[in-house]
N, C-alpha and C positions, 0 to 999 in steps of 0.2 A: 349508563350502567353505574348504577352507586355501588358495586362493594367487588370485591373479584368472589371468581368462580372459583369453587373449591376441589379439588381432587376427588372428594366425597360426592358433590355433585354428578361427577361427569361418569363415574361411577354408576351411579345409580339413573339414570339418565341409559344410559348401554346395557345397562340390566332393563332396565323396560323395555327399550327397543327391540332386544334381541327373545324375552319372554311374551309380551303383549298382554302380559299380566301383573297386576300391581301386588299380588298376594306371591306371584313367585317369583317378580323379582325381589321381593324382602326377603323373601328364602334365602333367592342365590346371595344375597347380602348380608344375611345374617344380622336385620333389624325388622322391625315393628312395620307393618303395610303404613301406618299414621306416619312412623318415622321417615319414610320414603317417599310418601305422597307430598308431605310438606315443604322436602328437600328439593324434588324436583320440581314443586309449583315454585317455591324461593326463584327458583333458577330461571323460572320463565319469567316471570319480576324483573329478575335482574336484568336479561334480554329483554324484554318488551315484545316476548315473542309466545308463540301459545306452538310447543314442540310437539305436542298430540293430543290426538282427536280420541277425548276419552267416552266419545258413546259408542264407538267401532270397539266391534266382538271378533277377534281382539282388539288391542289396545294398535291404533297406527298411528305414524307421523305425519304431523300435519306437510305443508309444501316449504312451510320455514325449515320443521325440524330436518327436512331430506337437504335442505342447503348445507346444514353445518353440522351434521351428523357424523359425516366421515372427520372433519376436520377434529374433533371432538375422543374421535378412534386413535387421530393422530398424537393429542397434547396425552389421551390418555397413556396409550403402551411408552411414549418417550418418558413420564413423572414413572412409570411401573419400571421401567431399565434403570431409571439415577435412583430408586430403591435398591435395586436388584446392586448396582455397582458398589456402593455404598454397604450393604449385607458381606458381598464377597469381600471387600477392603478389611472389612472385620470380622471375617472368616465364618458368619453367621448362619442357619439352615433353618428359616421360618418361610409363613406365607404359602400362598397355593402354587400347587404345578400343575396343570394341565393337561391330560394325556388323550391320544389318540391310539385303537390299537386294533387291528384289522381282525375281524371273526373268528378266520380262521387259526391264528395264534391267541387269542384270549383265554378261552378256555383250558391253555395247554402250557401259557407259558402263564401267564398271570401268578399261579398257587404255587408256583416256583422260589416265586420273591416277594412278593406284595409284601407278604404277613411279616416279615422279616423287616421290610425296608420302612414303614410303617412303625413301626417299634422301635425302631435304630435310629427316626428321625420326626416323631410326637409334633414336635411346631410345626410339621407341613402338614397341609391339607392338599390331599393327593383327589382332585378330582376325574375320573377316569371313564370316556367315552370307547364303546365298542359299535364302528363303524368303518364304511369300505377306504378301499386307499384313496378313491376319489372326493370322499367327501374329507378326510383328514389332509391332504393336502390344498383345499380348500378352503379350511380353519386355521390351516397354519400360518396361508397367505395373507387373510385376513386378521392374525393375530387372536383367535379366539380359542387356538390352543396353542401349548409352548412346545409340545413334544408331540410325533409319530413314532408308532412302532409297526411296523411291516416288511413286505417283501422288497427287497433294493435289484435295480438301480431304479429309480423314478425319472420320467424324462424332463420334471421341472429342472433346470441346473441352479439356476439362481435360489437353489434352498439348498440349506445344508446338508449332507448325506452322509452318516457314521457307519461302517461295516461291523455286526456285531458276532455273527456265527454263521456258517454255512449250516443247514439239515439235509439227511438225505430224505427225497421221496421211497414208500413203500407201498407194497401191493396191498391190500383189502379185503380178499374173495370171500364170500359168503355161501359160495357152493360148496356143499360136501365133499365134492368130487376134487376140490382143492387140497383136502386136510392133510394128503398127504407129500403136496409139493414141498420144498426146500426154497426153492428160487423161481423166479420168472424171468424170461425177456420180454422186452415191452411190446415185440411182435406179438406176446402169445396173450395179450387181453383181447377178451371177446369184446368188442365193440361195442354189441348187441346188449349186452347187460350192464354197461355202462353208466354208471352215473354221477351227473356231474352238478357243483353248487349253480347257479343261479351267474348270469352272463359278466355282473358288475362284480366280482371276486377275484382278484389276483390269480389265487389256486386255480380256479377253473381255464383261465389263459395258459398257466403253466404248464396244466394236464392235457389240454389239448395239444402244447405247443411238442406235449412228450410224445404222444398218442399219432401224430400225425393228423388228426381228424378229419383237418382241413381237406387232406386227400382221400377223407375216407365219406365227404360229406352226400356221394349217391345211397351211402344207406341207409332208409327209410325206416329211420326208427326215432323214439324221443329222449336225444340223452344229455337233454337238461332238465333237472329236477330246480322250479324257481321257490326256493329258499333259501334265504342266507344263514341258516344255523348249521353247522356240520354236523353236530349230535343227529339230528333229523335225519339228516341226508345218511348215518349210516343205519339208524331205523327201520330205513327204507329198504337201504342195502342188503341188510340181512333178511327183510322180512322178502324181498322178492328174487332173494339167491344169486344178487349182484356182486358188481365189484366195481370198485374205486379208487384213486390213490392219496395217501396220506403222507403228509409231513411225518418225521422221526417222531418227534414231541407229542403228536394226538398219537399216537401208538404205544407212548411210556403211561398212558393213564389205563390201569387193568381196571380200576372201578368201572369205565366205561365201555372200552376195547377189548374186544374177545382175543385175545393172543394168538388161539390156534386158527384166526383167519387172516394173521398176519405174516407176507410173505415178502423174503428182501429181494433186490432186483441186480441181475446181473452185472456188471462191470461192460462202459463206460456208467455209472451210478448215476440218476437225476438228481440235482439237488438245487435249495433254492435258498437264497440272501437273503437276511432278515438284517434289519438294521433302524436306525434313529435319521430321523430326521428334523429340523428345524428350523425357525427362519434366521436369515443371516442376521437380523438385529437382535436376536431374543437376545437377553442379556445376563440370564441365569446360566452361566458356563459349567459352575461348580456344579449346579443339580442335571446336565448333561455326565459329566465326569460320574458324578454319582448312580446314577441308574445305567449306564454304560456297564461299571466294575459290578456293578449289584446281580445284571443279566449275566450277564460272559460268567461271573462265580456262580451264579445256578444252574447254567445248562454242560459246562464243563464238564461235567463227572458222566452225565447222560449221553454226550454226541460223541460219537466214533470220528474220528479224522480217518477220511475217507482218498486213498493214493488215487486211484482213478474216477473223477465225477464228470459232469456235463451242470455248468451251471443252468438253471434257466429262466433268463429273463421276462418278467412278467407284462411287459410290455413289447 
């Protein structure tokens, strides 16, 4: 090995691996595909080793590059935290964040805070994935995102868990014959017109865990709808005289949500955990503290504190 490896290398190195493309990992890097191509051949130079097999559509690693690949994940995120330590010692807010944030809360909280937080803090590049809790707490592990926002509690322990706001669940109905309720019990949902997101969704375990389903699963009807958009799934709702339950939050958007099919739910109230999660080594503390105070100030004025609820655990 004549010369050491560069941070910049090993960078772009894990941008290819993880795109399989040499045009989008200069994207996610933010230089030239020549700049990136170069960098990483330097590197294989430097190793004596050929990391991938660039006639594979996509781009994959060769049997070297899978030896020392992880190790590589490793040196990287440990130089990304003595950055990160180093920022916060001088009270600094640059650099990317990385977020995760489950379907069913994106649309609903996201337009709450983004635009704000975004403007309040110009040096960061907030890049922001909308996927299930399964797959974000699987990027978290692997470090390939720095933040989750979803339903709590998760039964990973070994990650970190932040409590951000309780919401209550509400009713949905689309039938006519609804318009003119106040309230629901949860006895009184017709099963039968039921619809639910798609099986890998938090929501949909919560609703059935409200619903009872499990005990109701002799009735011979189809009440999973496989989509993971909620927009869709009330679509549906309305267009075949259903009904659903919704988080507080997709119910405060009237562009979207018809009001007069919204109905609240009796007392013990369901309601579910939304909160942050992270890995215990990330080392951006200060940008947890920050989108913590940034959420709780948005939804504040919106959520009713609720005397009597039934949390419910989405696992």
């Amino acid at each position: 090995m004549t010369s050491s490896i560069s941070f910049t290398q090993i960078k772009y190195v894990l941008a290819l691996q993880k795109t399989g493309s040499f045009s989008q990992a200069a994207e996610m890097c933010f230089v030239t595909q020549s700049t990136l191509s170069t960098m990483v051949r330097k590197l294989e130079d430097q190793l004596d080793l050929t990391l991938f097999n660039r006639k594979s559509k996509p781009i994959q690693l060769t049997q070297e590059g899978k030896v020392i690949i992880d190790q590589f994940k490793v040196i990287y995120h440990e130089l990304e935290s003595l950055q990160e330590i180093v920022q916060d010692t001088r009270k600094e807010f640059y650099g990317t964040l990385k977020m995760g944030i489950i379907p069913t809360l994106a649309p609903f909280l996201l337009p709450l805070f983004l635009d704000r937080i975004t403007k309040k803090h110009p040096n960061i590049q907030f890049s922001i994935d909308e996927i299930t809790t399964t797959e974000i707490i699987k990027k978290i592990k692997l470090r390939e995102l720095d933040i989750g926002i979803l339903s709590l509690p998760i039964p990973e322990k070994n990650l970190e868990q932040k409590s951000l706001f309780f919401e209550e669940f509400m009713i949905y109905d689309a039938h006519n014959k609804a318009l003119s309720r106040k309230k629901y019990k949860i006895n009184d949902i017709d099963i039968n017109r039921l619809w639910l997101l798609e099986e890998s969704h938090c929501l949909t375990g919560q609703i059935e865990k409200i619903c009872h389903l499990q005990k109701k699963k002799n009735v011979r009807h189809n009440l999973i709808f496989n989509s993971g958009s909620i927009l869709s799934l009330l679509a549906l709702v309305k267009m075949n005289n259903g009904i659903t339950l919704l988080p507080q939050l997709a119910t405060e958007r009237k562009n979207l949500i018809e009001k007069k099919f919204i109905h609240t739910i009796e007392s013990p109230i369901p309601v579910r955990e939304v909160g942050l999660i992270s890995h215990p080594n990330f080392a951006k503390k200060r940008f947890l503290t920050m989108i913590e105070k940034e959420i709780i100030q948005a939804v504040q004025p919106i959520l009713k504190k609720s005397k009597k609820v039934r949390v419910i655990n989405p696992y």
